[in-house]
N, CA, C and O atoms as a Tinker XYZ file with bonds, in Angstrom:
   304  protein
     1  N    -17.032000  -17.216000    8.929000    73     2
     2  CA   -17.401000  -15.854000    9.271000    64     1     3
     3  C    -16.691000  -14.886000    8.332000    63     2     4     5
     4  O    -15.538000  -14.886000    7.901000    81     3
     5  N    -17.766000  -14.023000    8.136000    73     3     6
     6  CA   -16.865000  -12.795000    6.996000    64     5     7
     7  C    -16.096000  -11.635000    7.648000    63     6     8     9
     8  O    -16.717000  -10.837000    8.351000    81     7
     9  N    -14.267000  -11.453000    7.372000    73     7    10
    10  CA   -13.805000  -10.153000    8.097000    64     9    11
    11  C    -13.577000   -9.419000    6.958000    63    10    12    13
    12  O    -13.315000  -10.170000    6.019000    81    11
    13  N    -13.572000   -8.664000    6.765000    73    11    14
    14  CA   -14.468000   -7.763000    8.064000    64    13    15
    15  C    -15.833000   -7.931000    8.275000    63    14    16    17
    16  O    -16.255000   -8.658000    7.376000    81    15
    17  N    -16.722000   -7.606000    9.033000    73    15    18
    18  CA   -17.942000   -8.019000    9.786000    64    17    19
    19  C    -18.835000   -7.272000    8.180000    63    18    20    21
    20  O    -18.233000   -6.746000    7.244000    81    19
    21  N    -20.303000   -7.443000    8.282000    73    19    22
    22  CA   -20.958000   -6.794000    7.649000    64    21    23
    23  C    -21.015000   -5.203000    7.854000    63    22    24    25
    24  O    -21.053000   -4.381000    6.938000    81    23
    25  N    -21.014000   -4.944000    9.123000    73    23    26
    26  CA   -21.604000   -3.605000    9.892000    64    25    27
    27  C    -20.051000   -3.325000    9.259000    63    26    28    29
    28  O    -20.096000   -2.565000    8.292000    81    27
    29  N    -18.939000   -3.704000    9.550000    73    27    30
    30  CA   -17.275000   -2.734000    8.974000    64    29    31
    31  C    -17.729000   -2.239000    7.578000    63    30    32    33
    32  O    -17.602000   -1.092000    7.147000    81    31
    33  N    -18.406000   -3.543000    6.804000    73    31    34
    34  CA   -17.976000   -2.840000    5.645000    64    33    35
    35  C    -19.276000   -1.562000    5.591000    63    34    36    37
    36  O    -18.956000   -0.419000    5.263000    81    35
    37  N    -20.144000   -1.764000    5.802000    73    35    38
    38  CA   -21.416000   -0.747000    5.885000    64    37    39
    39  C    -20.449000    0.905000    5.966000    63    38    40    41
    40  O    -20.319000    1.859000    5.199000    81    39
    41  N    -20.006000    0.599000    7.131000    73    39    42
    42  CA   -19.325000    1.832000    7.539000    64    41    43
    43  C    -18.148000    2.071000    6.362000    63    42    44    45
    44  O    -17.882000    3.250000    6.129000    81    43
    45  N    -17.602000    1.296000    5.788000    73    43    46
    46  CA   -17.003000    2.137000    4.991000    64    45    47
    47  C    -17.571000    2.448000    4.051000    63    46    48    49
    48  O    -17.242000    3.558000    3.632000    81    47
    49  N    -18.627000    1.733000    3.272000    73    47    50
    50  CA   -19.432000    2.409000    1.943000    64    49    51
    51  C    -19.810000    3.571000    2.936000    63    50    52    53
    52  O    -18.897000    4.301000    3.323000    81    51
    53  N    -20.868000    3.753000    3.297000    73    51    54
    54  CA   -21.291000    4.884000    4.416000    64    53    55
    55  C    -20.743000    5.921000    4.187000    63    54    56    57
    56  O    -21.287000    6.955000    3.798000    81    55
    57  N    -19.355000    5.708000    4.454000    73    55    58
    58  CA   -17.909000    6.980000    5.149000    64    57    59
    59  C    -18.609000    8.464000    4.410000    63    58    60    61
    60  O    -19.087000    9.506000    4.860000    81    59
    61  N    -18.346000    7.856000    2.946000    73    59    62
    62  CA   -18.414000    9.636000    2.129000    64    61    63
    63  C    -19.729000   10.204000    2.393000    63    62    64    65
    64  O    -19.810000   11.428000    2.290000    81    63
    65  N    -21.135000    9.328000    2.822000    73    63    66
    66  CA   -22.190000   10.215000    3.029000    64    65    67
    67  C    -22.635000   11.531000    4.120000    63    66    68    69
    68  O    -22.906000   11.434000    5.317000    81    67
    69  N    -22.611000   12.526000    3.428000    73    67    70
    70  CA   -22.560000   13.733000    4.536000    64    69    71
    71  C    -23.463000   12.948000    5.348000    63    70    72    73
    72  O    -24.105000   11.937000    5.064000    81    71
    73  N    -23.355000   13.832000    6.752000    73    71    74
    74  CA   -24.469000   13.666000    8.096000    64    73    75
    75  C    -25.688000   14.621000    7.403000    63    74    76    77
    76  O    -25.612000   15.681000    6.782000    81    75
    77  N    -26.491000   14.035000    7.668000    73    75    78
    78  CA   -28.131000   14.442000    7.361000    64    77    79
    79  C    -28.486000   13.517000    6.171000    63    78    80    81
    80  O    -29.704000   13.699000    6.193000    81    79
    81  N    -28.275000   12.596000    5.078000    73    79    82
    82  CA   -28.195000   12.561000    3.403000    64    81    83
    83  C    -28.158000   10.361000    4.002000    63    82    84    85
    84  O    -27.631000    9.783000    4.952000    81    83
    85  N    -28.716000   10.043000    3.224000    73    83    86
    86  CA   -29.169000    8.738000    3.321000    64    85    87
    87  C    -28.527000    7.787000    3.123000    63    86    88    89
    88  O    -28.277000    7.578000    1.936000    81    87
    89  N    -27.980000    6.805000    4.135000    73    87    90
    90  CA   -26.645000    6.155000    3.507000    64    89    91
    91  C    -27.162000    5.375000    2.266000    63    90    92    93
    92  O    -28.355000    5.130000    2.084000    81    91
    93  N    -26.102000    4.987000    1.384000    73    91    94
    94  CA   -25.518000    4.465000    0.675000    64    93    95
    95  C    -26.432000    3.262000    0.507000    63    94    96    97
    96  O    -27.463000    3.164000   -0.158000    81    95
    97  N    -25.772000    2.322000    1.311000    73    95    98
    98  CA   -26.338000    0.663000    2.190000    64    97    99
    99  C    -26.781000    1.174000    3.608000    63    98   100   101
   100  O    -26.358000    1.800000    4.580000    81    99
   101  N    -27.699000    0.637000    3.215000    73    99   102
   102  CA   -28.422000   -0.126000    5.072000    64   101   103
   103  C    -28.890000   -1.342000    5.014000    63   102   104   105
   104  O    -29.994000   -1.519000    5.528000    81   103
   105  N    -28.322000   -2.294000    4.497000    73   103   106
   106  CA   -28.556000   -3.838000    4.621000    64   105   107
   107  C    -27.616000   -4.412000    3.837000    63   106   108   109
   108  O    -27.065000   -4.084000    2.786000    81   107
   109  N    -27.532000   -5.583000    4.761000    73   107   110
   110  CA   -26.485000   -6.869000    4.341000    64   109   111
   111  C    -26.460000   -7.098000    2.886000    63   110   112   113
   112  O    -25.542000   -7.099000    2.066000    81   111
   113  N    -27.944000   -7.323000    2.788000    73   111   114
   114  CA   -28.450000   -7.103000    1.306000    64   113   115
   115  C    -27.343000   -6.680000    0.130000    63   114   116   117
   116  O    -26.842000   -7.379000   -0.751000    81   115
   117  N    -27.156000   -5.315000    0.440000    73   115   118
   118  CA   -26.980000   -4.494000   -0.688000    64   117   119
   119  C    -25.312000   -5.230000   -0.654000    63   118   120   121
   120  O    -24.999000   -5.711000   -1.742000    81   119
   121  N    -24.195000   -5.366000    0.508000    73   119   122
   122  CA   -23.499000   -5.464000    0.489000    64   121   123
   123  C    -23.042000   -7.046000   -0.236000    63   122   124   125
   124  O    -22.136000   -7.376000   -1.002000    81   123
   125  N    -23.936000   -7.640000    0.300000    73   123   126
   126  CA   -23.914000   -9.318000   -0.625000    64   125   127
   127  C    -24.456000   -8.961000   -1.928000    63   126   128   129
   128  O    -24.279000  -10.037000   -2.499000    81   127
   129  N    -24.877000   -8.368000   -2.609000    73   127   130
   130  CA   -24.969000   -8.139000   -4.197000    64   129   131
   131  C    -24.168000   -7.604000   -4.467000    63   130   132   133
   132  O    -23.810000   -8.077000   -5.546000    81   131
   133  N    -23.476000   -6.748000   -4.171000    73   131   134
   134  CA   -22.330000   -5.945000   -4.487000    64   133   135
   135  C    -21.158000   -6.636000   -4.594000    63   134   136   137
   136  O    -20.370000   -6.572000   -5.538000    81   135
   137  N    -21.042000   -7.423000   -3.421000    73   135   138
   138  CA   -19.698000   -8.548000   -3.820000    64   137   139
   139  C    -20.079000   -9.709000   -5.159000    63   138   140   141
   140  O    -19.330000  -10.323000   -5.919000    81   139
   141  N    -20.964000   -9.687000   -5.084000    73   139   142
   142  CA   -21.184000  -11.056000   -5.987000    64   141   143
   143  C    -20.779000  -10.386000   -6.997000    63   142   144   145
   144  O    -19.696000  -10.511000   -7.568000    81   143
   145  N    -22.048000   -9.306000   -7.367000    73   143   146
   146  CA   -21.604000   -8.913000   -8.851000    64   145   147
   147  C    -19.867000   -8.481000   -9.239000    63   146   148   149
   148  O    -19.375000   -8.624000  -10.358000    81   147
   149  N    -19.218000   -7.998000   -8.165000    73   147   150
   150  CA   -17.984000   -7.871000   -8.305000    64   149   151
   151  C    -17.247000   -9.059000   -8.921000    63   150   152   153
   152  O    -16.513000   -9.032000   -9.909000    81   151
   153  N    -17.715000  -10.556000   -7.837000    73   151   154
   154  CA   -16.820000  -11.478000   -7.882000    64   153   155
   155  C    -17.353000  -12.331000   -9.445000    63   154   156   157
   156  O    -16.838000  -13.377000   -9.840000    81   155
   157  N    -18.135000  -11.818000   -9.940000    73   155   158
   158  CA   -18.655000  -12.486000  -10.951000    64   157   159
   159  C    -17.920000  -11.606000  -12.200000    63   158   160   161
   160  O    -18.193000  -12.055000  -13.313000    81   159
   161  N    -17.019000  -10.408000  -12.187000    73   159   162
   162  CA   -16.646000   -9.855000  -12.987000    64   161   163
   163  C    -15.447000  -10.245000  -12.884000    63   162   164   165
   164  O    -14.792000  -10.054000  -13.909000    81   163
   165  N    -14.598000  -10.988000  -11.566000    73   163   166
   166  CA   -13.163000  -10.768000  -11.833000    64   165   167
   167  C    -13.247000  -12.599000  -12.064000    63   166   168   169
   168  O    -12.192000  -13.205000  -12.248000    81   167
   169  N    -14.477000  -13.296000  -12.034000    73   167   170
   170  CA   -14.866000  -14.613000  -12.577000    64   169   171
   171  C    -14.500000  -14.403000  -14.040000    63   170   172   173
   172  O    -13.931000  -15.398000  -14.486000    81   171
   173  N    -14.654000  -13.373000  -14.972000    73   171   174
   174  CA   -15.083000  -12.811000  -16.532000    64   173   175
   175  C    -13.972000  -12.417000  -16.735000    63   174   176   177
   176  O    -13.686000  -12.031000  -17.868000    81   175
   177  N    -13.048000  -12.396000  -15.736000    73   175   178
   178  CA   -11.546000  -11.921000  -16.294000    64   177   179
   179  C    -11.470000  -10.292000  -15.878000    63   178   180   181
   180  O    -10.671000   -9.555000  -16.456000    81   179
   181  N    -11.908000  -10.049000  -15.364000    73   179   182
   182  CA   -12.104000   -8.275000  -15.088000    64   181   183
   183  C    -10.215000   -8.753000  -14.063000    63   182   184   185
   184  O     -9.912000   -9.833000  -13.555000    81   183
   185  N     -9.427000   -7.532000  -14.124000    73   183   186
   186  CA    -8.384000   -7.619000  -12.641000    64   185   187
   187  C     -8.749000   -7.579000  -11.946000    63   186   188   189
   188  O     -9.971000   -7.434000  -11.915000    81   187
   189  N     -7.907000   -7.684000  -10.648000    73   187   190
   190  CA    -7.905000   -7.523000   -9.105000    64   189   191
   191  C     -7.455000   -6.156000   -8.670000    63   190   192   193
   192  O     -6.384000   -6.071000   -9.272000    81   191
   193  N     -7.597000   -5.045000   -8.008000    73   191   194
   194  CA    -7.615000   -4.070000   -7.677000    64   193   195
   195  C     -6.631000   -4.333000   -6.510000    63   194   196   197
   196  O     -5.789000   -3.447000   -6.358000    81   195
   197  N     -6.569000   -5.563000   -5.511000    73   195   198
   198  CA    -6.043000   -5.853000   -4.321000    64   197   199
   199  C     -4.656000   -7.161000   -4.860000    63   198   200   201
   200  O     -4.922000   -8.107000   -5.601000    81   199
   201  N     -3.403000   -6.925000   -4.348000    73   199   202
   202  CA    -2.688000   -8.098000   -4.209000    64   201   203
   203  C     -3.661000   -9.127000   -3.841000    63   202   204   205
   204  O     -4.811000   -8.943000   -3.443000    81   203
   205  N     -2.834000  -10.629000   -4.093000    73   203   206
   206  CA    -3.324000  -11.620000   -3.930000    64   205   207
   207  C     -3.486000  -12.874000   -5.095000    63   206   208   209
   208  O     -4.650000  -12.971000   -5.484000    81   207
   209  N     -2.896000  -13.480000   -5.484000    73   207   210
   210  CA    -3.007000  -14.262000   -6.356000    64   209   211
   211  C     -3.966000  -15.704000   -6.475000    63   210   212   213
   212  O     -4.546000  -16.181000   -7.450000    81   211
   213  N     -3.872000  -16.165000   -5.082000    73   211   214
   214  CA    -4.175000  -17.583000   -4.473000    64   213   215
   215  C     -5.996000  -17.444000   -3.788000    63   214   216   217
   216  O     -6.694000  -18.312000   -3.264000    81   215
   217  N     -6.303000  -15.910000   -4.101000    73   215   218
   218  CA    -8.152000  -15.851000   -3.239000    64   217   219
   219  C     -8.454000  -15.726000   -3.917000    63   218   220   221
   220  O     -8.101000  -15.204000   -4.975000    81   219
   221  N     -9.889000  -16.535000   -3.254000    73   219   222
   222  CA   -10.754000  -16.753000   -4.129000    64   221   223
   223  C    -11.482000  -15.036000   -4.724000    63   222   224   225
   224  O    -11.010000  -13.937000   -4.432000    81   223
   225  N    -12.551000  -15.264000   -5.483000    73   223   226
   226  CA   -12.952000  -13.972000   -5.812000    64   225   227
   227  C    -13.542000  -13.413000   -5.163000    63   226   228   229
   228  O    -13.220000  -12.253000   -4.906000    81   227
   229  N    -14.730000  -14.027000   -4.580000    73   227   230
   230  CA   -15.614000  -13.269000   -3.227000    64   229   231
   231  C    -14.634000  -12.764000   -2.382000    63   230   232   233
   232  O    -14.650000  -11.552000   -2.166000    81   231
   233  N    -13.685000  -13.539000   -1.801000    73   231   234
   234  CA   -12.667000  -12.577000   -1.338000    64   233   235
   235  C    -11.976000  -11.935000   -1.574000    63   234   236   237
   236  O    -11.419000  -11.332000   -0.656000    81   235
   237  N    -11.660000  -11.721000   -2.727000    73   235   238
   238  CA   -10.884000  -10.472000   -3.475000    64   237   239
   239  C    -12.315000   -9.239000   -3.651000    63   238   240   241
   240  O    -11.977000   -8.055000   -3.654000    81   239
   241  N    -13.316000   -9.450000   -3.742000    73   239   242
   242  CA   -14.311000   -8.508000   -3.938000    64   241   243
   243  C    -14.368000   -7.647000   -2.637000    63   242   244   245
   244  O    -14.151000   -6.444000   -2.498000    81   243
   245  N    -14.755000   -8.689000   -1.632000    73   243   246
   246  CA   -14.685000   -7.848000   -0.088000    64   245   247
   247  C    -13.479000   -7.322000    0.164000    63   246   248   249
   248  O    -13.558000   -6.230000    0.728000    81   247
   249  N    -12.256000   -7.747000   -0.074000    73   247   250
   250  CA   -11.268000   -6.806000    0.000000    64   249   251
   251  C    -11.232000   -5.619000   -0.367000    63   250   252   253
   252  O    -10.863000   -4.581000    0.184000    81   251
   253  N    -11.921000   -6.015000   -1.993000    73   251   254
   254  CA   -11.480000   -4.358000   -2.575000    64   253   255
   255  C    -12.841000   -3.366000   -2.210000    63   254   256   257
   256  O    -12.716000   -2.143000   -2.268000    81   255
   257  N    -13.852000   -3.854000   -1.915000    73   255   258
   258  CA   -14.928000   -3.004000   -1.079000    64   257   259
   259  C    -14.178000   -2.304000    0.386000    63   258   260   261
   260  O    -14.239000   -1.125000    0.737000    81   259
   261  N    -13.478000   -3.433000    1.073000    73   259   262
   262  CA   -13.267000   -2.756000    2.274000    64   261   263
   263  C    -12.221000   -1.799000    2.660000    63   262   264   265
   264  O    -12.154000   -1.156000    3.707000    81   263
   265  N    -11.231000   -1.799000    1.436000    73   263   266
   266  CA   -10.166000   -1.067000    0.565000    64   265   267
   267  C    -10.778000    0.562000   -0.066000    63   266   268   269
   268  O    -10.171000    1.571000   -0.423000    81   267
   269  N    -11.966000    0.289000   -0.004000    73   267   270
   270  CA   -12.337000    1.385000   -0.960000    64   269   271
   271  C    -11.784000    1.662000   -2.381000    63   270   272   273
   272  O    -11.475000    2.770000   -2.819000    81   271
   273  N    -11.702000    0.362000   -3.091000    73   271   274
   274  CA   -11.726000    0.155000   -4.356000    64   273   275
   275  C    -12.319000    0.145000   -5.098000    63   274   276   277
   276  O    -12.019000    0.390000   -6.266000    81   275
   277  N    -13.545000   -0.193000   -4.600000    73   275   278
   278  CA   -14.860000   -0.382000   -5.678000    64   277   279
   279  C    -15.986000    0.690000   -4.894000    63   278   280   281
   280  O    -15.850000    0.979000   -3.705000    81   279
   281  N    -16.673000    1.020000   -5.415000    73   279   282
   282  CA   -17.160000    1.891000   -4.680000    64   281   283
   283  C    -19.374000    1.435000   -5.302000    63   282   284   285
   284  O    -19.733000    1.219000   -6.460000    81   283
   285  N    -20.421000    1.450000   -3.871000    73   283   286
   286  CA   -21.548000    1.077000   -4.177000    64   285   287
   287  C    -22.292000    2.246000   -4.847000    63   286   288   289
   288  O    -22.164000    3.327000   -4.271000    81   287
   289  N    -23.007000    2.225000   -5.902000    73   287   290
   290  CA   -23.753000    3.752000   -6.728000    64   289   291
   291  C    -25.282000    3.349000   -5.755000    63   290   292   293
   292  O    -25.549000    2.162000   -5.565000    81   291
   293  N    -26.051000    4.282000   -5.285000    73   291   294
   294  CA   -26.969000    4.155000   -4.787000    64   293   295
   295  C    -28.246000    4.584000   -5.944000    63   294   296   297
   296  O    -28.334000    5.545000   -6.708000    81   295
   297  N    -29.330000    3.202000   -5.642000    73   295   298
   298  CA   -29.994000    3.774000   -6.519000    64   297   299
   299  C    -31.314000    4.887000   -6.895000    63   298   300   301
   300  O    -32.383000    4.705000   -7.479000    81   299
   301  N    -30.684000    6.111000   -6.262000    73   299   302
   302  CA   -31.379000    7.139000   -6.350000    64   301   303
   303  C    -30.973000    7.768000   -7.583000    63   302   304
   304  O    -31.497000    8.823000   -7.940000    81   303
C-alpha cells in the first residue's frame, strides 16, 4: 500500500489551487506519471531533494511530491 494514500497526495498538489480554478490532478493517473517520471530522473542521476540514502526511487519521488518538493505543471 502507498503512504501516503493517493487522495493525501492529491490534496497536496491541489493545496495552491485557488477555490473556484481547476485542480491541478484529479486522478491517480496524473499522480503515478508524475512519480515515475520523477523516479526515472533520480534513476539518471538527478539528486534527492528528501534525506534517505537506502529508498528506493519511487519512494524518494512520493516523498518529495508529498514534501512539496517537486511540484505537478498542469497541462493547460
Amino acid at each position: 500500500m502507498l503512504h501516503p494514500s493517493y487522495s493525501d497526495l492529491m490534496k497536496v498538489v491541489n493545496s495552491e489551487v485557488e477555490q473556484g480554478e481547476a485542480p491541478i490532478v484529479n486522478s491517480r493517473y496524473s499522480i503515478v506519471m508524475a512519480t515515475s517520471r520523477r523516479a526515472r530522473q533520480l534513476i539518471g542521476g538527478d539528486n534527492s531533494m528528501v534525506p534517505g540514502k537506502d529508498k528506493k526511487p519511487l519512494s524518494v519521488a512520493v516523498e518529495e511530491l508529498n514534501q512539496g518538493k517537486i511540484k505537478i505543471l498542469s497541462s493547460e
